[in-house]
Backbone bond lengths (Angstrom), bond angles and torsions (degrees), N, CA, C in turn:
res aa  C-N    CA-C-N  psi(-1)  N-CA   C-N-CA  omega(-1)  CA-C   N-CA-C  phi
1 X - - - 1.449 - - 1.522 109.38 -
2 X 1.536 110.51 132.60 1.869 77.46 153.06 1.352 165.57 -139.72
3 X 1.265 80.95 65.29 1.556 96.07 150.27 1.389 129.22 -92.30
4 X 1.589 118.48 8.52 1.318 130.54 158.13 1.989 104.14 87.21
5 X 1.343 108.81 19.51 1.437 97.74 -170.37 1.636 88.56 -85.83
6 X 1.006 134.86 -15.78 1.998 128.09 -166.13 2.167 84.20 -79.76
7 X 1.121 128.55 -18.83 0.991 113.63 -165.08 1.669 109.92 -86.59
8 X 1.449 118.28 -33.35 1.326 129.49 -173.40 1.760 102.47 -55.51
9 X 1.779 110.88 140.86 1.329 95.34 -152.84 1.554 144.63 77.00
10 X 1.221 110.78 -6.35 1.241 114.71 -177.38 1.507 128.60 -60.94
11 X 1.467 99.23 -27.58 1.305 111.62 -167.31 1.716 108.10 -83.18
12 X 1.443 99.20 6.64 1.750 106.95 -170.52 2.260 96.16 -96.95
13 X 1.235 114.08 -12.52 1.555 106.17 -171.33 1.478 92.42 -56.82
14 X 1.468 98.02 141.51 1.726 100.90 152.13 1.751 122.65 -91.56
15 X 1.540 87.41 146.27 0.958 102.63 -176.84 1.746 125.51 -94.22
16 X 1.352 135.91 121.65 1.279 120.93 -161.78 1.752 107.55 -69.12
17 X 1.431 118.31 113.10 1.576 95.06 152.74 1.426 123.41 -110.40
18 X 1.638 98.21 124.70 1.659 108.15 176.94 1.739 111.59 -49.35
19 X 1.303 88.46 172.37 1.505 95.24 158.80 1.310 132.50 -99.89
20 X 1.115 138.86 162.75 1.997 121.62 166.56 1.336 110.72 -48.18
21 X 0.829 131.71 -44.27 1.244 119.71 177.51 1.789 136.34 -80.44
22 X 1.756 88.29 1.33 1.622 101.54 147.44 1.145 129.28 -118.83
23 X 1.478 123.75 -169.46 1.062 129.17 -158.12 1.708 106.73 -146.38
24 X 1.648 97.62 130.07 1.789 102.03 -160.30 1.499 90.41 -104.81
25 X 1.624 107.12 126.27 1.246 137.24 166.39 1.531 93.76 -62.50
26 X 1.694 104.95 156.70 1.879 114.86 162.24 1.155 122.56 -36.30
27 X 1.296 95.84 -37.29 1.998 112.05 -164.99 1.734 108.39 -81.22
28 X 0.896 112.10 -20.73 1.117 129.51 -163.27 1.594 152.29 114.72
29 X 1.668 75.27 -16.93 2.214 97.94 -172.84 1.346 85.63 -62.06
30 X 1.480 97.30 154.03 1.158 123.21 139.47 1.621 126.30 -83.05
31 X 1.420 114.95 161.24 1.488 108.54 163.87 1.712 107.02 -166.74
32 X 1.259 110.48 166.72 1.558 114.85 -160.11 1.572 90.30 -59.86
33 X 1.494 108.77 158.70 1.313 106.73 -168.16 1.938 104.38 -95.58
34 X 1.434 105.87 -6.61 1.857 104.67 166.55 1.274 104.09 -63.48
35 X 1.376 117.23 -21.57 1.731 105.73 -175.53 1.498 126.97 -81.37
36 X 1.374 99.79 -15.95 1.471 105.99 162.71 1.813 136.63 -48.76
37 X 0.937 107.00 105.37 1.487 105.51 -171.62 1.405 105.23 57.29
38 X 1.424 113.79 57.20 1.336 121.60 156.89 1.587 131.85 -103.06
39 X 1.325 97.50 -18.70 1.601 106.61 164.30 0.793 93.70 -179.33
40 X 1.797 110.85 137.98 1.521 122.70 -178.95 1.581 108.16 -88.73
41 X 1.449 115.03 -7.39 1.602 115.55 -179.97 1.611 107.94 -85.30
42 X 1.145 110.34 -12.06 1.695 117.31 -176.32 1.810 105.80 -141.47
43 X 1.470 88.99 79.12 1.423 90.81 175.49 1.673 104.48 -70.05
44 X 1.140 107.39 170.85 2.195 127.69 -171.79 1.653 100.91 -114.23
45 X 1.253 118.60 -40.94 1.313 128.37 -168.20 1.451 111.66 -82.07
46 X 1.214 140.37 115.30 1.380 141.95 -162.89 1.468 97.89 -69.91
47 X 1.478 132.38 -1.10 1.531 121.21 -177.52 1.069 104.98 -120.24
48 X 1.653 104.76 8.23 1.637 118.05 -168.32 1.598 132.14 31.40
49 X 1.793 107.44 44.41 1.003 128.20 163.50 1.422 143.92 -71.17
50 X 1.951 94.40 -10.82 1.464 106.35 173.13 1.262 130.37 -98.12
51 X 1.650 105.16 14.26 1.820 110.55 150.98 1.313 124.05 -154.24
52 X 1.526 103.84 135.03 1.295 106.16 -178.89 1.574 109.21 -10.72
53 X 1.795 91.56 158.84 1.115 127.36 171.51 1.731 113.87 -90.95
């Protein structure tokens, strides 16, 4: 907003942390890390960051 009220609190969002054995999309998801660059026709990552372009 701005007048900065969406910001108050901010520092309370959670943040996802994967595990080693996944793999953190841009957005933040996690996802199993076999899914990485496993097919670029069926991306896993909702921002579809986990396969090439």
């Amino acid at each position: 907003c701005l007048d900065g009220s969406d910001e108050f609190n901010y520092w309370q969002l959670e943040i996802n942390e994967c595990a080693e054995n996944e793999y953190r999309c841009h957005n933040g998801q996690c996802i199993p890390m076999e899914f990485f660059h496993d097919s670029s026709l069926n991306p896993d990552c909702l921002d579809r960051t986990d396969e090439p372009r």
